[in-house]
C-alpha positions as CSV (number, residue, x, y, z in Angstrom):
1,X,-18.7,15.5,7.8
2,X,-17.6,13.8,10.9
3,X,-13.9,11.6,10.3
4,X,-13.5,9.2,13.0
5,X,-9.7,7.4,12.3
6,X,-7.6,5.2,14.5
7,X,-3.6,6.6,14.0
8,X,-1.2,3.6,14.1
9,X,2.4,5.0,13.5
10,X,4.2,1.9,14.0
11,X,8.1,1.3,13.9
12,X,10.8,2.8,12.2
13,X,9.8,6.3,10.2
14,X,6.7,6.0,10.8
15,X,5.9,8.3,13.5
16,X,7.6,10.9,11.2
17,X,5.2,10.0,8.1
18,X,2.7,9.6,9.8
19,X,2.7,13.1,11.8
20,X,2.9,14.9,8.2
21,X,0.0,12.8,6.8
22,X,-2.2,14.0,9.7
23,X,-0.9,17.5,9.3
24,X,-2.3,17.2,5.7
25,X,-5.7,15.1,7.0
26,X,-5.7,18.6,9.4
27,X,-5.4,21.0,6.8
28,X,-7.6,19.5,4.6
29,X,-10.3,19.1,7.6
30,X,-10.4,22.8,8.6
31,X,-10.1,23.5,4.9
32,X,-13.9,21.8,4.2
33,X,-15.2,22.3,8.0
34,X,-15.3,18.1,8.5
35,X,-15.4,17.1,12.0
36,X,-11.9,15.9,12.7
37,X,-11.6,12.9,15.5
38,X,-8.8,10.2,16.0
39,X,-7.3,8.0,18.4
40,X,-4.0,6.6,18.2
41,X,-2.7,3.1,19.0
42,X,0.8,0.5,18.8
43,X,1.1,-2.0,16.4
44,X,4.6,-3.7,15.5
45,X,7.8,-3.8,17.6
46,X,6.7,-0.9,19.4
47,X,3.3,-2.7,20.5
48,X,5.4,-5.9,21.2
49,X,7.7,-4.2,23.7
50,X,4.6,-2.2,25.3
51,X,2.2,-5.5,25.6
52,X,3.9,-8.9,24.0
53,X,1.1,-8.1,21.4
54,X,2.2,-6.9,17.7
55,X,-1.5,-6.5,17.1
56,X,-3.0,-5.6,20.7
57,X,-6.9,-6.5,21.0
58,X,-7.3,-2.7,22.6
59,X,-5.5,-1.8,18.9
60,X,-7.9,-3.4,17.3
61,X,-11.1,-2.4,19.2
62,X,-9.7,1.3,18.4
63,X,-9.8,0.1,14.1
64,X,-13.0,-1.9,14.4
65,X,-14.7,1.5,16.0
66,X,-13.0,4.0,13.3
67,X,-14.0,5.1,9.8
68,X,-10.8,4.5,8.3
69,X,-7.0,3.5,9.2
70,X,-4.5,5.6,9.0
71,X,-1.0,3.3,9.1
72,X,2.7,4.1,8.9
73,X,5.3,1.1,9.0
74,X,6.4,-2.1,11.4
75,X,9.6,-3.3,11.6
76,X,12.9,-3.8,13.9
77,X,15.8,-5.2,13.0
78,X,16.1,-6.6,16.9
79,X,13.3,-8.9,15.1
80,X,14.7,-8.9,12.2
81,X,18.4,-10.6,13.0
82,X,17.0,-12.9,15.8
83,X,15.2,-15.9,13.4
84,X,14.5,-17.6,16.5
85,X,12.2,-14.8,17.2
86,X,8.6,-16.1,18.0
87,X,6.6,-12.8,18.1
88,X,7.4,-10.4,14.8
89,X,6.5,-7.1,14.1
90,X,5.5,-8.5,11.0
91,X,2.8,-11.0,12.6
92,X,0.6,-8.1,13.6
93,X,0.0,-6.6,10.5
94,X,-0.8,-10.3,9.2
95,X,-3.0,-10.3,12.0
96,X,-4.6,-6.5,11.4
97,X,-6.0,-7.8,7.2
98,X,-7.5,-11.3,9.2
99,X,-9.0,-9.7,11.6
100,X,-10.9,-6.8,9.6
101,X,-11.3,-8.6,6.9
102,X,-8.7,-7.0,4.9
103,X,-8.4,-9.1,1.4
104,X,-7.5,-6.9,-1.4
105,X,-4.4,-4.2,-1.0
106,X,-5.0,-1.8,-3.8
107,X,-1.8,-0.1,-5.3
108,X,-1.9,3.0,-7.8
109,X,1.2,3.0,-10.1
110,X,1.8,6.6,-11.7
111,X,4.7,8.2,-13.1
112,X,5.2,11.9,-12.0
113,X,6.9,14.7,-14.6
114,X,9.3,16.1,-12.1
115,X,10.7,12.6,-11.5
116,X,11.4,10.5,-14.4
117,X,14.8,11.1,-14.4
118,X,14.8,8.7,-11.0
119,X,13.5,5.7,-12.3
120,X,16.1,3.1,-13.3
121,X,13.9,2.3,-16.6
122,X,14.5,4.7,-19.5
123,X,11.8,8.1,-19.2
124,X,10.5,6.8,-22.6
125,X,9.2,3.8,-20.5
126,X,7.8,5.1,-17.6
127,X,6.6,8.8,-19.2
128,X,2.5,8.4,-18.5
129,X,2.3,4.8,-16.6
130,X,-0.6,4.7,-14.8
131,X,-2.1,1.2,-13.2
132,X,-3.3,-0.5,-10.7
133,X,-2.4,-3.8,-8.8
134,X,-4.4,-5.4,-7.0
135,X,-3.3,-8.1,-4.4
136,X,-5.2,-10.8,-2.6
137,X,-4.1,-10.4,1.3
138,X,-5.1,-13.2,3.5
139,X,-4.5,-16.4,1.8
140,X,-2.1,-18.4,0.0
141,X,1.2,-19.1,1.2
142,X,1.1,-16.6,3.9
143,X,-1.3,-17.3,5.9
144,X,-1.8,-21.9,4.9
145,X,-1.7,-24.0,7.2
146,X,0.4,-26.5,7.8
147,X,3.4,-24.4,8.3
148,X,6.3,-25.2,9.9
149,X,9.9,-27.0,10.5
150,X,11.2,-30.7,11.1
151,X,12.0,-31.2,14.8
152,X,15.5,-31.8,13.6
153,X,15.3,-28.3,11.7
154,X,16.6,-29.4,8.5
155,X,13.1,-29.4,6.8
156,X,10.5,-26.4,6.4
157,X,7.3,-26.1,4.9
158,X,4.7,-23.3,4.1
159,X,1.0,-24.7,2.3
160,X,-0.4,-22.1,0.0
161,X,-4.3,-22.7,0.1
162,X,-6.9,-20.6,-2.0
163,X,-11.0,-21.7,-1.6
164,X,-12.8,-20.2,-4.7
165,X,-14.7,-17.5,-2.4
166,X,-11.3,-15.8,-2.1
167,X,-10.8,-15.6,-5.8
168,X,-14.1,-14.6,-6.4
169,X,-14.0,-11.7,-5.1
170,X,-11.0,-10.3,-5.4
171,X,-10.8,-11.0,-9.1
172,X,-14.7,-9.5,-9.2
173,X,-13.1,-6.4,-7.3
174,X,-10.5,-6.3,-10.3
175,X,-12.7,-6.5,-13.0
176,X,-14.7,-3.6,-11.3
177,X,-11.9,-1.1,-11.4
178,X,-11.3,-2.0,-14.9
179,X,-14.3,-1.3,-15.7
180,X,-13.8,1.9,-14.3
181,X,-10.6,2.8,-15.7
182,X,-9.3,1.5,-19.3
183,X,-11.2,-1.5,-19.4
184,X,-8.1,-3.9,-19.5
185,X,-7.1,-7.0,-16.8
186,X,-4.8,-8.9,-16.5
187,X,-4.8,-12.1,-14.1
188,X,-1.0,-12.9,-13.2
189,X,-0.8,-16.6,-11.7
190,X,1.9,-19.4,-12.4
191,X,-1.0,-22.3,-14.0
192,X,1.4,-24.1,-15.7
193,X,3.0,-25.3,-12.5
194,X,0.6,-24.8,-9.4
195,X,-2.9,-25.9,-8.6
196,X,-4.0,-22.8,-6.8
197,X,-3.0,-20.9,-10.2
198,X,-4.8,-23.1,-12.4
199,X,-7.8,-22.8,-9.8
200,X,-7.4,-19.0,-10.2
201,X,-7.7,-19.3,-13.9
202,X,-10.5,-21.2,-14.0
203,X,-12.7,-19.2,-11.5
204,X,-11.1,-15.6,-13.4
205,X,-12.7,-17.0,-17.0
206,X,-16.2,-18.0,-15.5
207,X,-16.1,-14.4,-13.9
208,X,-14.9,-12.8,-17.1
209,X,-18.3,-13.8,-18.9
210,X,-19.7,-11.3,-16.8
211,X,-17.5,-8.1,-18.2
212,X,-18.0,-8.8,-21.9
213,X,-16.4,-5.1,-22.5
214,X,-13.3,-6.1,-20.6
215,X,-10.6,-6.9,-22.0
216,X,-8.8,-10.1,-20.3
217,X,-5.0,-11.4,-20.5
218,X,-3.3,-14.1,-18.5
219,X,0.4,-13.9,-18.0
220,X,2.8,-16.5,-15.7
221,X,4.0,-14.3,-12.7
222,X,7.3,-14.7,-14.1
223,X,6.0,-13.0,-17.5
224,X,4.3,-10.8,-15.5
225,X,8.1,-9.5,-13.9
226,X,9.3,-9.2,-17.1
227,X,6.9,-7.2,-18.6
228,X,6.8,-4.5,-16.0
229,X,10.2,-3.9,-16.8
230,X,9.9,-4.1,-20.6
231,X,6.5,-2.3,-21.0
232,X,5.0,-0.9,-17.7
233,X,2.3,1.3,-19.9
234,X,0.9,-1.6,-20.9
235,X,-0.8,-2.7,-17.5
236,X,-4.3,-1.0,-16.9
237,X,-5.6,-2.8,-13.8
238,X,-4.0,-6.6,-12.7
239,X,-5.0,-8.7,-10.1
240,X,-2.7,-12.0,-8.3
241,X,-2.3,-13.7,-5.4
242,X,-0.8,-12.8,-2.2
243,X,3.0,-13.5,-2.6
244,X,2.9,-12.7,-6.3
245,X,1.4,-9.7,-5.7
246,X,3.7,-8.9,-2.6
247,X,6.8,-9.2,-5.0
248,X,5.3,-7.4,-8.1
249,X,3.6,-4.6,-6.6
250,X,7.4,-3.6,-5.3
251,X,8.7,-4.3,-8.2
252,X,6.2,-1.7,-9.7
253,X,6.8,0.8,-7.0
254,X,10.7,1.3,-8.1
255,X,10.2,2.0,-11.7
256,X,8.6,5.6,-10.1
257,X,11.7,6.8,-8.8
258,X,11.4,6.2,-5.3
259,X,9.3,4.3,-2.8
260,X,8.4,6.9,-1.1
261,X,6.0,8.1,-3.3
262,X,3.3,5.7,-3.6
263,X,0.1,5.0,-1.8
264,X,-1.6,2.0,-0.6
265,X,-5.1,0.9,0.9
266,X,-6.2,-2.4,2.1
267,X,-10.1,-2.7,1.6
268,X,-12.2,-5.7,2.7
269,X,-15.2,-6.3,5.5
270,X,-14.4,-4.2,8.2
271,X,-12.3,-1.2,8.6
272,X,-10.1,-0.1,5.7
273,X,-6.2,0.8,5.8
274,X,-4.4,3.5,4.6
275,X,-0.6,3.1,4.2
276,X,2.4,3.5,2.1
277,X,4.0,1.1,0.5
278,X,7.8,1.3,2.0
279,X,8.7,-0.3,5.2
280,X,9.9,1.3,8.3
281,X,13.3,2.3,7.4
282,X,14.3,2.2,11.1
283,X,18.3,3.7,10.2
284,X,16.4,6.9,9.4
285,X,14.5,7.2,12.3
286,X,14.5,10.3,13.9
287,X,16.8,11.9,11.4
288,X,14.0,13.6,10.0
289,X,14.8,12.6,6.8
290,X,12.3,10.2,5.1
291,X,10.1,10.9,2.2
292,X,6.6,11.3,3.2
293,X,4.7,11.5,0.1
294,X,3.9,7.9,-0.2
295,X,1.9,8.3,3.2
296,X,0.4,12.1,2.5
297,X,-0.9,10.4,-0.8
298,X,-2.4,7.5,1.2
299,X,-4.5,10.3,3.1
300,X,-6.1,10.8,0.0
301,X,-6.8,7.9,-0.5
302,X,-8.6,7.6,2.5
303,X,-10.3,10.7,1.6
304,X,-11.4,9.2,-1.6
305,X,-12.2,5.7,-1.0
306,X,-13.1,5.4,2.8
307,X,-15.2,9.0,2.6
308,X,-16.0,9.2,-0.9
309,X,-14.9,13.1,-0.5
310,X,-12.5,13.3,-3.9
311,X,-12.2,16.6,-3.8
312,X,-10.4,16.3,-0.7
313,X,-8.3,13.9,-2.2
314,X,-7.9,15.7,-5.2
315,X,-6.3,18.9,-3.5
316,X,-3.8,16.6,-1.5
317,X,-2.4,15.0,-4.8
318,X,-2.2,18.8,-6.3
319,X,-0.3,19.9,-3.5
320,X,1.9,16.9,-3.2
321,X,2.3,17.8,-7.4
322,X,3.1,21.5,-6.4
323,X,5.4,20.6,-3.7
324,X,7.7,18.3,-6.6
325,X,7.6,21.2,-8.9
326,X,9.0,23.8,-6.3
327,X,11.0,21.3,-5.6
328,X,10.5,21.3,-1.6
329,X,11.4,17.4,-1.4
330,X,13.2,15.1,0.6
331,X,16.6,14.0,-0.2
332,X,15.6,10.3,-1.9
333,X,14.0,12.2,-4.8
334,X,16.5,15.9,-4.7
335,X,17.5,16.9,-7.7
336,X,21.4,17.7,-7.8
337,X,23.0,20.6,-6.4
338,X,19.4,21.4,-4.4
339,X,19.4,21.4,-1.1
340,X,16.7,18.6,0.3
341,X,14.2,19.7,2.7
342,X,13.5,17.6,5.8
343,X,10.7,15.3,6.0
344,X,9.0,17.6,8.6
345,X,9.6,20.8,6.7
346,X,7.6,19.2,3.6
347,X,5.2,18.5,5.9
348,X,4.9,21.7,6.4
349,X,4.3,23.0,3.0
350,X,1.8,20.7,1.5
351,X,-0.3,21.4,4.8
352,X,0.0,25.3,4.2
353,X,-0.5,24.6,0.4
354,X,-3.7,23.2,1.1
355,X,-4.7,25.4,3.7
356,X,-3.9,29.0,1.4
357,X,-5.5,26.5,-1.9
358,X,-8.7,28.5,-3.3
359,X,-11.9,26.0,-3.3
């Protein structure tokens, strides 16, 4: 099969993440005889200082004629500690889920074995989790409009704006992987206070009428916090707004012992993107130190989703399991007294894994 992917690296780490991902997206290539072709281009701070572009229309030419994203991270704290910044790192990924179309970020939750001992919760709580958020991307506060400050900058205001198209379909797109998992959703809004919540309620029950075998729950976002703390095996599948689901789904990520470890993809119209979930880290940049599970495991999501090929998929995740067991991991997730391997060197070893892996 021919795999045509634009390679956006990004700030921070992610060059380093990304180069193991692609070892992995190599490995796995030459391992089922696909047709391997890619094309790299600059997004974030990097893209900024190269063009005055975090988003660069060349960048985005390169996505809208690919198969599937591969992303790592933006971010610079140059952008960061300057608020009278007007062009962010941040503003071109923004820009990258408008302008493909990007509206639903899908994150897998899981628990690994080898790691319990890492999460802040108690093992009981986190032995077996296994869900899915999924977030709307381009509406609501971050992308309404009118947004702005006072001319006297003492007053600032953000609009958060939701049509029912938007909530259609993302909370369709929920019920379907419900349907495909435990049959279980759960709509997280805040309806007792905002209008866009109560509008997401109402369009979520006319919808539910259609998945008579699903079963449905509504919890307040602030529930919703509490309860993936208290009870994190009891999410199957949820669905929520943009900054709801920008807070939560990190929130969900820590309880696994490290964000390193967990994928990401943004599905919509156009091209989809595969990313983890962490940011860029930039104090570990070039230190060859960052865990790059997270972004390995979002190769196979790409695999799965953009390429429907799970069996390349599947053999990334058993050699990212294999590579926890033998404990060839970066130093976030080490165990004590073992020496932690470099973020290059477990690389590496999931590619040649996968490589020596009998079909």
């Amino acid at each position: 099969m021919k795999l045509n992917l634009a390679v956006l690296a990004g700030d921070g780490i992610g060059p380093e993440i990304i180069e193991q991902a692609m070892k992995a997206v190599k490995a796995i290539s030459v391992k089922f005889g696909h047709e391997l072709t890619y094309r790299t281009a600059l997004t974030g701070a990097c893209a900024i200082k190269a063009t005055g572009d975090p988003y660069p229309d060349e960048t985005h030419e390169i996505c809208m004629a690919s198969d599937a994203v591969l992303f790592g991270a933006i971010g610079s704290p140059e952008f960061d500690n300057n608020p009278a910044a007007k062009v962010r790192p941040e503003q071109g990924l923004l820009a990258m889920r408008k302008k493909l179309g990007l509206y639903a970020n899908i994150r897998p939750v899981t628990t690994f074995p080898s790691l319990l001992h890492r999460s802040p919760l108690r093992a009981e709580l986190v032995d077996n989790v296994d869900f899915v958020c999924i977030r709307e991307l381009t509406g609501g506060l971050y992308f309404g409009r009118p947004q702005g400050r006072s001319e006297d900058g003492n007053t600032a205001y953000d609009t958060c704006v939701y049509t029912r198209h938007e909530i259609e379909r993302i909370v369709t797109l929920g019920f379907e992987y419900a349907m495909k998992r435990r049959k279980k959703l759960t709509v997280v809004d805040k309806a007792n206070i905002l209008a866009t919540s109560r509008l997401w309620r109402q369009v979520a029950q006319e919808i539910a009428v259609k998945y008579p075998e699903v079963e449905m729950e509504y919890l307040f976002v602030d529930n919703a916090a509490m309860r993936l703390i208290q009870w994190p095996g009891s999410f199957d599948v949820f669905v929520t707004e943009n900054m709801f689901g920008d807070i939560l789904t990190d929130e969900a990520s820590v309880i696994t012992g490290s964000l390193g470890m967990l994928p990401s993809a943004s599905i919509g119209l156009h091209t989809s993107v595969f990313e983890p979930i962490h940011g860029s880290w930039p104090q570990a940049a070039g230190k060859n130190i960052a865990n790059p599970v997270a972004t390995i495991l979002s190769a196979a999501l790409m695999f799965e989703y953009a390429f429907d090929l799970h069996r390349e998929g599947s053999l990334i995740r058993e050699a990212v399991a294999a590579s926890l067991k033998a404990n060839v991991v970066t130093e976030d997730i080490a165990p004590a007294g073992h020496t932690p391997s470099s973020t290059s060197a477990v690389g590496d070893w999931i590619a040649e894994y996968i490589l020596q892996s009998t079909l």
